[in-house]
N, C-alpha and C positions, 0 to 999 in steps of 0.2 A: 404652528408658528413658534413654538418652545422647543421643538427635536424639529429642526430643519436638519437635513442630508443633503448639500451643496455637492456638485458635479462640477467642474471643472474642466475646458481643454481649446486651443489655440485652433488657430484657421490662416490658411496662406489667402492675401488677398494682394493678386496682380494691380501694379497701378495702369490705366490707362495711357500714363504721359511717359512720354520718350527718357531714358535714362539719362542720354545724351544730351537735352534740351533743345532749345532752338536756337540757332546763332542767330547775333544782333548786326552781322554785318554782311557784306554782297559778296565775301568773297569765293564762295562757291559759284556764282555765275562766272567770275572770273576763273575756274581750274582749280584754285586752291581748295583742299578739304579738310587741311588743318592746320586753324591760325590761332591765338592767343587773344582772339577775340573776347571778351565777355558772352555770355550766353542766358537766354532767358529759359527757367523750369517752373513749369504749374504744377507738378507737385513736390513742395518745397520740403515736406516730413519725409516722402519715403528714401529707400536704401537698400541697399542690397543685402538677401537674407535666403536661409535653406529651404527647402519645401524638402523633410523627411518620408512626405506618404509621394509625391512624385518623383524623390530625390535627382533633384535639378538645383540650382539656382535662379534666383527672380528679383525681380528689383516691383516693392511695392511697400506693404505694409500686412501686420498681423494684427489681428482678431483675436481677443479673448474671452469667455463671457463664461459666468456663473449658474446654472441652471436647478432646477428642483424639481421630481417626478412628483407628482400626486395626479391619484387616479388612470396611470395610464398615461398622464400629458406631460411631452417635456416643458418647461415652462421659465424661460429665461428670465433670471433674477439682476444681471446687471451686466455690460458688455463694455471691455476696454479696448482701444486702441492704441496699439505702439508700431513701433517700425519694424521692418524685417529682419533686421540681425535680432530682434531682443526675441529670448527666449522664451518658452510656456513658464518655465520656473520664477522668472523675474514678474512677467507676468501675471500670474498668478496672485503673487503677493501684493500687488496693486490694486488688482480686481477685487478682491476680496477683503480690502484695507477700506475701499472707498464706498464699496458697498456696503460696510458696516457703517463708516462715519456718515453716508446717506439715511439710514433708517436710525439714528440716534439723531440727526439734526432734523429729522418729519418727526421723531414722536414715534415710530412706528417700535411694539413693543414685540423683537424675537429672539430666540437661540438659535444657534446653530452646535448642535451634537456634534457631527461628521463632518467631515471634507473628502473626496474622493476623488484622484486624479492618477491618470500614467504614470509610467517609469520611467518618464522625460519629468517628473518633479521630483524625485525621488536621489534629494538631498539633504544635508544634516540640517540647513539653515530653516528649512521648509516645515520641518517638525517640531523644532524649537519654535518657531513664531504660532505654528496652529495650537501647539501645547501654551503657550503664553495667554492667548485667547480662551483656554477651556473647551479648547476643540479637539476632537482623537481625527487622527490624519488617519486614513486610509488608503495608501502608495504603495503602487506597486513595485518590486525592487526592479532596478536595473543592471542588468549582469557587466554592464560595460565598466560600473564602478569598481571591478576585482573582488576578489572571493574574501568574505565578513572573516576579521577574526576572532577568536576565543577570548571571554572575557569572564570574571568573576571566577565559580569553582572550575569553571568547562575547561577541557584540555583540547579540544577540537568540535568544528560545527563544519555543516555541509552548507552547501553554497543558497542556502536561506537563512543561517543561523541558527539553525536547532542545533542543541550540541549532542554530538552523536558518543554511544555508550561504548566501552570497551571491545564491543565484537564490533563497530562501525557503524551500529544500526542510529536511525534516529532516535531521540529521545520523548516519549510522553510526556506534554506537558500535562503538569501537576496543577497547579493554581500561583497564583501570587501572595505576599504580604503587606502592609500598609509602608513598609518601609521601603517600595519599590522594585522587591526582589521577584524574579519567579523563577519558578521552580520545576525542574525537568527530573521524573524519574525513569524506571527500566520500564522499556519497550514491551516487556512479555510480561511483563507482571500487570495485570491492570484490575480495576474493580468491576464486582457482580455482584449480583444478588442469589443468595442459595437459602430455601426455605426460611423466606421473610429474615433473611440477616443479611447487613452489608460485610462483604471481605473480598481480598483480594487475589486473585487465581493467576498463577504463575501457570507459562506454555515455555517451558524449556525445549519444546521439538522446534520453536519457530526461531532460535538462537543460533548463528552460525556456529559457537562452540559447544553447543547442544548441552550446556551446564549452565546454571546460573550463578554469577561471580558470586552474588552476596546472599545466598539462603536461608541464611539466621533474617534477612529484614525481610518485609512484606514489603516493602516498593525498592530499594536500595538494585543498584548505585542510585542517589540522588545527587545533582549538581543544583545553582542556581544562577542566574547573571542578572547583569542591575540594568531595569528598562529605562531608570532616569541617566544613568550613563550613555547609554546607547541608544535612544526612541525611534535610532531606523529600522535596527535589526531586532527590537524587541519593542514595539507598541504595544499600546493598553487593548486595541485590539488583533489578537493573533493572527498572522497569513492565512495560517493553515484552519482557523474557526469558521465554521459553518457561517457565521455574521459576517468576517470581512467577505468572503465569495458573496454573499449575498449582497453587502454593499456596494462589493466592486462590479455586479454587473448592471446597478445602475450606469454607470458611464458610459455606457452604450448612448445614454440620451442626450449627450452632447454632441457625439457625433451625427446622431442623427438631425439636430437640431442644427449641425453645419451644413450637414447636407443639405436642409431646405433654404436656409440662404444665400446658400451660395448655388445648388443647381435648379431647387423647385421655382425660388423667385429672382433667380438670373443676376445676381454678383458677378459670376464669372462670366455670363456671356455679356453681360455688358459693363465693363470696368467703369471705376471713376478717377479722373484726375487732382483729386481733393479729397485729404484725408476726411475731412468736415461733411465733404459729399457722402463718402464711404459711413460714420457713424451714424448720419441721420439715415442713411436706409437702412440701416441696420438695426436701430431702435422702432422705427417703422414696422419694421418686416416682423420684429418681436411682439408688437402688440399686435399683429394680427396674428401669432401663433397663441397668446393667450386668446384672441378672439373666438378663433377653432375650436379651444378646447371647450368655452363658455357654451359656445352652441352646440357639440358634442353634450354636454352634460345639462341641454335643455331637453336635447332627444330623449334620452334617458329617462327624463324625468315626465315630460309631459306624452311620451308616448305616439298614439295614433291622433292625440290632441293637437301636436306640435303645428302642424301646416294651418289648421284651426287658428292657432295663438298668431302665428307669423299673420296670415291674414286680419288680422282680427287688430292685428298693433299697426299694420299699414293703413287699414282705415283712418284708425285715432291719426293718424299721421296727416292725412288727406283732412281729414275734418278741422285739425285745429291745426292749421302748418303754422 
């Protein structure tokens, strides 16, 4: 509960009621089929919004929810509702606002380390406010935003923001400083270890100019860029670090966790005309995936006993209803 790793990701839900409404008056018996009539709609929140993974248009409402792996279980921490034009990124930041003022107004004592969500959140405002919090965002970029520029000593970066050395090549990151800088050296120069001493081994064959610019240093060129300037293109944790891939493929569990809402317990097959309808099965359908996991991690525990136990707690049930 102190290093919580929050998952993050939005969901298309169709509304069941007609875009169009109902008209309130007879004139379609009569031929007319567009009057200036008033008209009655039951669902009065939705709107017309994108569905990216169909790419269609729909008129309903979107899903958002927070989620936590442990042991294997996706296990959703808190699920918003907004309409269909509003975005994952707008979202997001609401989910995650009220989820916190949620477990400060219960008493409930946690951290959240991480945050980790798509390249559909994967904007400046988005990392400023997780940074605000004391939280390292974990975003993946998005190419659609146009190619990062150079910033600080860097004279050019590749389209993830590493800034690339004199031959084009990317550049090693180095480490950071407490004044927010970090630090990218030469590519081929990197450290080993040669009978029990740390130094550094320069591979001039793997240089497109098959020389090393700066020979007199052991890591040179070095450049650096400022991560508090820029927290998209340079976070506290790196793209290319063994940690973020490993954070990032928790997010799979969000989607998986949409999946079973929306096809294992039937959202989509059977729509609701009420956003209100739509949240309560959706907080529903959540406590029975924390259910699953409970009784998955009784299996575990109790073994060849378990059917024993189940039997055994239905008695007591029968006996003192």
């Amino acid at each position: 509960m102190n290093q919580l790793v929050v998952c993050g990701d939005g969901s298309a839900l169709v509304s069941g009621s007609s875009p169009d409404g109902k008209p309130s008056c007879q004139c379609r018996q009569q031929g007319i089929f567009r009057c200036d009539h008033p008209r009655f709609y039951q669902d009065h929140s939705a709107n017309w919004g994108w569905d990216s993974y169909r790419e269609t248009f729909y008129f309903g409402h979107t899903f958002y929810q927070h989620i936590v792996n442990h042991g294997g279980h996706d296990l959703p921490i808190h699920i918003h509702l907004g309409q269909a034009s509003e975005s994952d990124f707008t979202l997001s930041l609401k989910s995650l606002d009220r989820f916190t003022t949620a477990a400060r107004d219960n008493q409930l004592t946690l951290s959240i380390s991480a945050a980790v969500y798509d390249a559909g959140h994967d904007g400046r405002g988005n990392y400023e406010d997780l940074l605000a919090k004391q939280i390292d965002p974990v975003i993946a970029l998005n190419p659609r935003h146009g190619l990062p520029l150079a910033s600080g000593t860097a004279q050019q970066v590749n389209s993830n923001g590493v800034p690339l050395c004199p031959a084009a090549l990317p550049m090693r990151r180095h480490g950071a400083d407490p004044r927010g800088r970090i630090y990218f050296a030469c590519p081929v120069k990197r450290p080993t270890h040669r009978h029990g001493q740390f130094l550094y081994q320069a591979y001039p064959e793997e240089c497109p100019q098959k020389v090393l610019c700066q020979p007199e240093t052991k890591m040179g060129p070095v450049v650096y860029v400022r991560s508090d300037s820029d927290p998209r293109l340079y976070p506290r944790i790196a793209r290319d670090s063994p940690k973020f891939k490993e954070l990032m493929k928790l997010r799979s569990g969000c989607e998986r966790s949409n999946s079973t809402k929306k096809v294992t317990y039937g959202l989509e097959r059977r729509p609701c005309r009420s956003a209100t309808h739509y949240l309560v099965r959706l907080y529903l359908i959540s406590i029975i995936e924390h259910a699953r996991a409970w009784l998955a991690e009784d299996r575990k525990s109790y073994g060849d006993d378990f059917a024993k136990l189940i039997n055994l707690d239905r008695f007591k049930a029968l006996a003192h209803p």
